[in-house]
C-alpha positions in Angstrom: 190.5 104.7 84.8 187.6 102.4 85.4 187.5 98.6 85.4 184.3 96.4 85.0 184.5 93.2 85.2 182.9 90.3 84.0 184.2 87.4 85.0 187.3 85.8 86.6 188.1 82.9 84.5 190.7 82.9 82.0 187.6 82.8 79.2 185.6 86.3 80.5 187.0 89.8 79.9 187.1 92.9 81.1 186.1 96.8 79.8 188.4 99.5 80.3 187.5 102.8 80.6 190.1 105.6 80.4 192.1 108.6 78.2 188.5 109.2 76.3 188.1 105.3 74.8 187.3 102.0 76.3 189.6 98.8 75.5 188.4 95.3 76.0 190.7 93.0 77.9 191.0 89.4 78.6 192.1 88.1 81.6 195.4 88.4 81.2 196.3 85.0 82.7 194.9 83.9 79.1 198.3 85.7 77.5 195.4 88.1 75.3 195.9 91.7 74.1 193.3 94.2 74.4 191.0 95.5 72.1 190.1 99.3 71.1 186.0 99.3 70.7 184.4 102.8 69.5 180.7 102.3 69.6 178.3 103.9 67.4 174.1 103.6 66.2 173.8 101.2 63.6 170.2 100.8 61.9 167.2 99.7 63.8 168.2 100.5 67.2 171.3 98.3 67.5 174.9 99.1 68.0 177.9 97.5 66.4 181.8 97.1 67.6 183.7 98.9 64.6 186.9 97.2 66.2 189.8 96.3 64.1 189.9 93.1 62.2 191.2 91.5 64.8 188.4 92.0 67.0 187.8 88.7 69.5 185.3 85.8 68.5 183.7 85.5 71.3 182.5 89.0 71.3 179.2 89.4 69.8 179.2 92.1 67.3 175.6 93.4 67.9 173.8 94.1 71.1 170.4 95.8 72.0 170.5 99.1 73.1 169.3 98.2 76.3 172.1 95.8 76.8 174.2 98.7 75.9 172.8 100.7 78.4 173.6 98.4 80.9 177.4 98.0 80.1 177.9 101.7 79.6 176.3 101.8 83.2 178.6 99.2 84.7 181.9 100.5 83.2 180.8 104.1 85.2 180.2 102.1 88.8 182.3 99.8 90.7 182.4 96.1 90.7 179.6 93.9 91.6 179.4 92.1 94.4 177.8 88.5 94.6 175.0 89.9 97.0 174.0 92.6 94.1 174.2 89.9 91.4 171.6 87.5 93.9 169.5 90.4 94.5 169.6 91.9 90.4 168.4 88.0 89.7 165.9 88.1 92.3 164.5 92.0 90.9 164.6 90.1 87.3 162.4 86.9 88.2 159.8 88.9 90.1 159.5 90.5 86.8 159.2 87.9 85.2 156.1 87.0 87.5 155.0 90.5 87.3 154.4 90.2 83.6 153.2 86.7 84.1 150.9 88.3 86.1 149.3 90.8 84.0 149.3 88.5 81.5 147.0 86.6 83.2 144.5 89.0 84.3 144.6 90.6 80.9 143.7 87.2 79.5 141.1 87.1 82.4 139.9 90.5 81.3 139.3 89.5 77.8 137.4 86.3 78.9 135.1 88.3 81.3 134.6 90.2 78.0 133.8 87.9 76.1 131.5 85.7 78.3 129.9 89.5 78.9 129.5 89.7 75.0 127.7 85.9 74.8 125.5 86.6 77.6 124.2 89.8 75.9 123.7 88.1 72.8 122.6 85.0 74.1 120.0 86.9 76.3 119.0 89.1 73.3 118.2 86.3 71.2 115.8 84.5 74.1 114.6 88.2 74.5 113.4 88.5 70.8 112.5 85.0 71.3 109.6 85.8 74.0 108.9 88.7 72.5 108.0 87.1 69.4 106.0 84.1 71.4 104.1 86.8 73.4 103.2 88.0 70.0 102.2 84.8 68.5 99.9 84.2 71.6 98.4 87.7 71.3 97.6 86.6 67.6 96.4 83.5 68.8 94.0 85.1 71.3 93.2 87.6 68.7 92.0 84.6 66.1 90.1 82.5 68.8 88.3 85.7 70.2 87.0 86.0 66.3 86.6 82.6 66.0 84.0 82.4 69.3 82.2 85.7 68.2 81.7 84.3 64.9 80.4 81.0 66.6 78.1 82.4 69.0 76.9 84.6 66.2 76.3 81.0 64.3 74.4 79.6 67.4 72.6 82.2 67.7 71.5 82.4 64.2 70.7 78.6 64.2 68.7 78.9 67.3 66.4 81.3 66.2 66.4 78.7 62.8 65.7 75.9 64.3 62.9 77.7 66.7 61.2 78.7 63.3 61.1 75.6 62.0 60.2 73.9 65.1 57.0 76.3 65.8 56.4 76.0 61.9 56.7 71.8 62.3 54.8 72.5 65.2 52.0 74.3 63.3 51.7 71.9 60.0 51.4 68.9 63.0 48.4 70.3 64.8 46.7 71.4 61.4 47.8 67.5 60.2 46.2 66.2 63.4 43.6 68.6 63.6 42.7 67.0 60.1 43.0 63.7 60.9 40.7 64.2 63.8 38.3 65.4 61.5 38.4 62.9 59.3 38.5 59.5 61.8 35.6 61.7 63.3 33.7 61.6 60.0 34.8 58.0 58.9 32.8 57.0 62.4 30.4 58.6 62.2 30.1 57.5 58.7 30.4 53.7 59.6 28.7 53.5 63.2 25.5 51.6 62.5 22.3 52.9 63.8 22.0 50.2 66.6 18.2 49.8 67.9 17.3 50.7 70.9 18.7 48.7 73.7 21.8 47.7 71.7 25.1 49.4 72.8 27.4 50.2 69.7 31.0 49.4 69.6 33.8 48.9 66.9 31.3 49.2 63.8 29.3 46.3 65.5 25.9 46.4 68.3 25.3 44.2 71.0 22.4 43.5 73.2 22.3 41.3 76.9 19.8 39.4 77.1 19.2 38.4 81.4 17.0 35.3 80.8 18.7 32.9 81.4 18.7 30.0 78.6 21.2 27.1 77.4 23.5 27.1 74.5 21.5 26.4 72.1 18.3 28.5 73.2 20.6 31.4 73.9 21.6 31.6 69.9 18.2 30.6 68.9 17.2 33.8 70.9 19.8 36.1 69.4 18.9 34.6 65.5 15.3 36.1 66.5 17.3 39.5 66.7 19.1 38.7 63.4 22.6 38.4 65.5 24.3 35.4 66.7 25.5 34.6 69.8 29.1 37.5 70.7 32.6 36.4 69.0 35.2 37.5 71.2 38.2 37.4 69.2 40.6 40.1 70.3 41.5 41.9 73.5 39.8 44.9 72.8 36.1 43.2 72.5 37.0 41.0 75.2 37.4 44.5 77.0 34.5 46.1 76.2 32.3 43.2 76.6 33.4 42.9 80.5 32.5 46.2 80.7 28.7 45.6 80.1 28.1 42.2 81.6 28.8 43.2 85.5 29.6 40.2 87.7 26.6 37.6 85.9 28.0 34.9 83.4 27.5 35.3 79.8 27.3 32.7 76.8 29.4 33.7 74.2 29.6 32.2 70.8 32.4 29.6 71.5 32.2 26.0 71.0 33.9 22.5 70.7 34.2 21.4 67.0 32.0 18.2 66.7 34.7 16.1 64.4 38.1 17.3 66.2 37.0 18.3 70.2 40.4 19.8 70.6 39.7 22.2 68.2 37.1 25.6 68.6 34.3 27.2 66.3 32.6 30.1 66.4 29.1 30.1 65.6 30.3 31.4 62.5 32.2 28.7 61.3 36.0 29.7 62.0 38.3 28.3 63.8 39.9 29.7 66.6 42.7 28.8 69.3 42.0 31.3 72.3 45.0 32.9 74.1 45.8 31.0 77.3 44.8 34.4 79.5 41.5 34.3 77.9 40.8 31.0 79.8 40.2 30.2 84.0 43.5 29.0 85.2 43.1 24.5 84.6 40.4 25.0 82.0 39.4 24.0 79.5 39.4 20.7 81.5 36.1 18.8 79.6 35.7 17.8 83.3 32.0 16.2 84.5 30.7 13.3 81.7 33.2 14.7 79.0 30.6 17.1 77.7 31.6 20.7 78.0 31.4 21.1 74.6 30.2 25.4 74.6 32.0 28.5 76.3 31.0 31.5 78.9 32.0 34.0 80.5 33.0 32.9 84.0 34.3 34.5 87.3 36.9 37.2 86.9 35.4 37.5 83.1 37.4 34.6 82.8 36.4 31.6 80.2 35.2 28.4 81.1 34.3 25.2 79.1 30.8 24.1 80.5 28.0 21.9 79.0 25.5 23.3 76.6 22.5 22.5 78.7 23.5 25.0 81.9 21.8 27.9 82.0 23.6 31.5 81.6 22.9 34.9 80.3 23.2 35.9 77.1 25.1 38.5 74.8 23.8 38.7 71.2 26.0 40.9 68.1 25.4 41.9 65.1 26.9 44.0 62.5 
């Protein structure tokens, strides 16, 4: 017969093993009776106590097989001793870790999975990404490739354009010019008058020097002999030309005080006229002497002068 025990207080019990059946007992310093327990497989992998009626309350009437196991295993070996209960505990917490354990790396496991599963998807997306950027900037090349053949093929067009019309501008210019030409050409030649000789022609008009030497009024009595008058001067471009033909001698020119207001000028033939300041000798006209440098000539540096009429100068006759 074989006794397992489970306890030593007056409120464990104890399994009996003997004669084919095993009783359970209560410590019989409790005054309790024992208990006949015939085990069989209920349903669902559990076993049931089919003990009498009587059967203890404290016993639960359903264990796990495993549980079973374990009983039916202690009621075949001897007692435990503290030492074996310390060291069963000790096997059943390190098991405890142990599946801890594997929990943990299994939970480990599944995060390395799924941080391996968003990084493939994650670099899958910003590799379809570039992809379709390196596309877009081959399409972009593409388009402004097209774009600068079809501008150089613009230029070029509108350069050879423009260098038509520019040697065709070019063309109608010269003729327009060429006719132009022609036709101030024939307008001169048409208008020059047929100066005598001795008279040099200028600007539709003819003049002749005369190198005696007279006064004022002898010098335009001479040139009325010629049917001209004395030279009116009345622009830059006959002052020009008529420096050009006098040398370095001094000229009467047809420039004098007006009798009724002598700050005002008259031609000989009749108008008025204010000359420009750098037609004049710098400080003239000054009316300097007796107050009668009443007529004009043609001084040094071809510069005017106010002078009396009675001096004696060359003379420059016009006519038209």
């Amino acid at each position: 017969m074989m006794k397992v025990s489970r306890g030593g207080d007056p409120g464990t019990y104890y399994i009996w093993q003997g004669g084919g059946r095993t009783t359970l007992r209560r410590n019989h310093s409790a005054g309790q009776r024992d208990f006949p327990i015939h085990w069989h497989k209920m349903d669902r992998g559990t076993w049931q106590s089919d003990s009498d009626s009587d059967v203890y309350e404290n016993f639960p009437g359903t264990k796990e097989p495993r549980e079973m196991m374990k009983i039916q295993q202690e009621s075949k070996g001897e007692n435990l001793s503290p030492k074996a209960l310390k060291a069963s505990e000790t096997l059943g917490t390190q098991r405890r870790l142990l599946m801890v354990l594997v929990t943990l790396v299994v939970l480990v496991f599944m995060f390395l999975i799924i941080l391996t599963c968003l990084m493939f998807i994650y670099y899958s997306t910003v590799s379809r990404q570039l992809q379709q950027a390196d596309e877009q900037k081959t399409n972009l090349l593409t388009q402004i490739t097209i774009i600068k053949q079809t501008l150089d093929v613009q230029k070029t067009t509108l350069l050879t354009q423009i260098t038509t019309i520019k040697e065709t501008l070019d063309s109608h210019i010269s003729e327009a010019n060429n006719s132009i030409r022609q036709d101030i050409l024939q307008t001169i030649q048409k208008d020059k008058p047929q100066c005598d000789s001795g008279w040099k022609a200028f600007d539709g008009g003819c003049y002749y020097i005369v190198t005696t030497q007279k006064n004022w009024v002898d010098a335009q009595a001479i040139c009325k002999t010629m049917n001209s008058d004395l030279v009116i001067v009345n622009s830059d471009r006959k002052k020009n030309f008529t420096e050009s033909i006098t040398g370095d001698s001094y000229f009467w020119i047809g420039l004098k005080r007006d009798t009724k207001d002598r700050s005002k000028w008259r031609w000989v033939d009749g108008t008025h006229y204010s000359p420009p300041e750098r037609f004049w000798m710098k400080g003239e006209p000054n009316d300097g002497g007796a107050g009668d440098e009443n007529c004009v000539h043609m001084w040094k540096e071809k510069k005017w002068n106010d002078v009396s009429c009675t001096d004696l100068y060359q003379v420059i006759c016009e006519k038209n």
